[in-house]
C-alpha positions in Angstrom: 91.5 26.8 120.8 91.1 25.8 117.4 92.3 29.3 115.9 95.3 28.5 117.9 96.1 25.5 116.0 95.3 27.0 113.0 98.0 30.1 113.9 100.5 27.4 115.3 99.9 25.2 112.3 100.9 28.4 109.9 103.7 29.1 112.1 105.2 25.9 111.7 104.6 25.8 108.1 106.1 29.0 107.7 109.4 27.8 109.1 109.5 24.2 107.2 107.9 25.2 103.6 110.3 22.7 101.7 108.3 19.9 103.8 105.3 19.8 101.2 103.1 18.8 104.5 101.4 21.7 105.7 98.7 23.7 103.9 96.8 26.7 104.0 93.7 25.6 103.1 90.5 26.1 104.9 92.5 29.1 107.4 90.9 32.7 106.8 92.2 35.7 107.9 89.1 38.2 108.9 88.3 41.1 106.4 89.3 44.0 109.3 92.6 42.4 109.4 94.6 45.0 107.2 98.5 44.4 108.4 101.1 42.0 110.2 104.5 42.6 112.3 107.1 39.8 112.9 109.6 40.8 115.8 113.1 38.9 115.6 113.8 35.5 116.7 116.5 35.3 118.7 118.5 32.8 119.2 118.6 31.6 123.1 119.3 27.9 122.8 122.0 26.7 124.4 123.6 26.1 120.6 124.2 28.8 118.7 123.8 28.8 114.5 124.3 32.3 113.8 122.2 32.7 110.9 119.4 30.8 112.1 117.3 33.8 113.6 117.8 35.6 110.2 116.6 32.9 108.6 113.1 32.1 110.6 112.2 35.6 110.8 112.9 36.3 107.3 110.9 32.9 106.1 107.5 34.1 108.1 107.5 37.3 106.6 108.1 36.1 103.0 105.1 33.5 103.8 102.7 36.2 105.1 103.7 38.5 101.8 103.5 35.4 99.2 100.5 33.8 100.8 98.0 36.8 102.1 97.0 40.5 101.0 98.4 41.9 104.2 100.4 44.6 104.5 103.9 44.3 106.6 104.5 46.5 108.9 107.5 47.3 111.6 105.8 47.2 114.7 101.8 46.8 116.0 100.1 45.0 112.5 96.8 44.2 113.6 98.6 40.3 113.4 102.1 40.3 115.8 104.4 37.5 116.0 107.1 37.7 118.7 109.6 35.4 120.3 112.5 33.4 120.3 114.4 30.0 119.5 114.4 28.4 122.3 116.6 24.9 121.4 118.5 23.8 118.4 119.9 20.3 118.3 120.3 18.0 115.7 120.8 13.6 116.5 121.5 11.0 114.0 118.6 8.9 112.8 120.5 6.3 110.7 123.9 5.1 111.3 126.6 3.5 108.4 128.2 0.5 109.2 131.4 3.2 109.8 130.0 4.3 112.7 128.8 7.9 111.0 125.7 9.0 111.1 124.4 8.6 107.8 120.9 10.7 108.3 120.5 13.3 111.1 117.5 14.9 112.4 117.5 19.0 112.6 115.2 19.9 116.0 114.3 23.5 116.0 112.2 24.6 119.1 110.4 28.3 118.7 108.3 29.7 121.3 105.6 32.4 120.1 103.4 34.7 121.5 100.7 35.7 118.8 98.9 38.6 119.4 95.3 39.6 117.4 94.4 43.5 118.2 91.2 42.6 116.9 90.3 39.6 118.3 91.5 38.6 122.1 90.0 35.5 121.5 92.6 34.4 119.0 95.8 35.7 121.2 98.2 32.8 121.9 
């Protein structure tokens, strides 16, 4: 469970790296662990940005080459990430006194399936 969090936790902090609140400290990647393969995210949420599946699946790659030794791969890394956005909605948070939002909040659901050929213990 807790290598769960630690995967979701890198996920998440692969998608929001501007936020400054996530780190990597502390996580360790095992030394058999050679390669990783991100599918593409596509976009099934009921609102469509166009660019936005680009955009995650680009961002965890770029994290995984910036922030680890592994190799990327197209398809069956010893680390796979696969699936989709599943909502995209954004509310306002703080309103004017003209009726306009004046700060909205961006909501970005993602399911993942997380696969580890060599260790079922950390699949999620």
């Amino acid at each position: 469970m807790k290598n769960a969090v630690v995967c979701m936790s890198l996920l998440m902090s692969l998608i929001w790296s501007g936020c400054g609140v996530y780190s990597f400290t502390g996580a360790s990647i095992s030394p058999e662990v050679k390669t990783f393969s991100v599918q593409y995210f596509p976009n099934r949420a009921s609102l469509v940005q166009p660019l936005l599946s680009q955009a995650i699946t680009e961002k965890i790659k770029e994290r995984f080459i910036s922030q680890t030794s592994l190799r990327q791969v197209e398809r069956d890394g010893d680390l796979q990430f696969e699936g989709y956005i599943s909502d995209y909605k954004a509310s306002p948070v703080a309103i004017q006194g003209t009726q306009t939002a004046a700060l909205n909040r961006l909501t970005i659901s993602v399911l993942v399936k997380f696969t580890n050929t060599k260790d079922d213990k950390q699949k999620f």
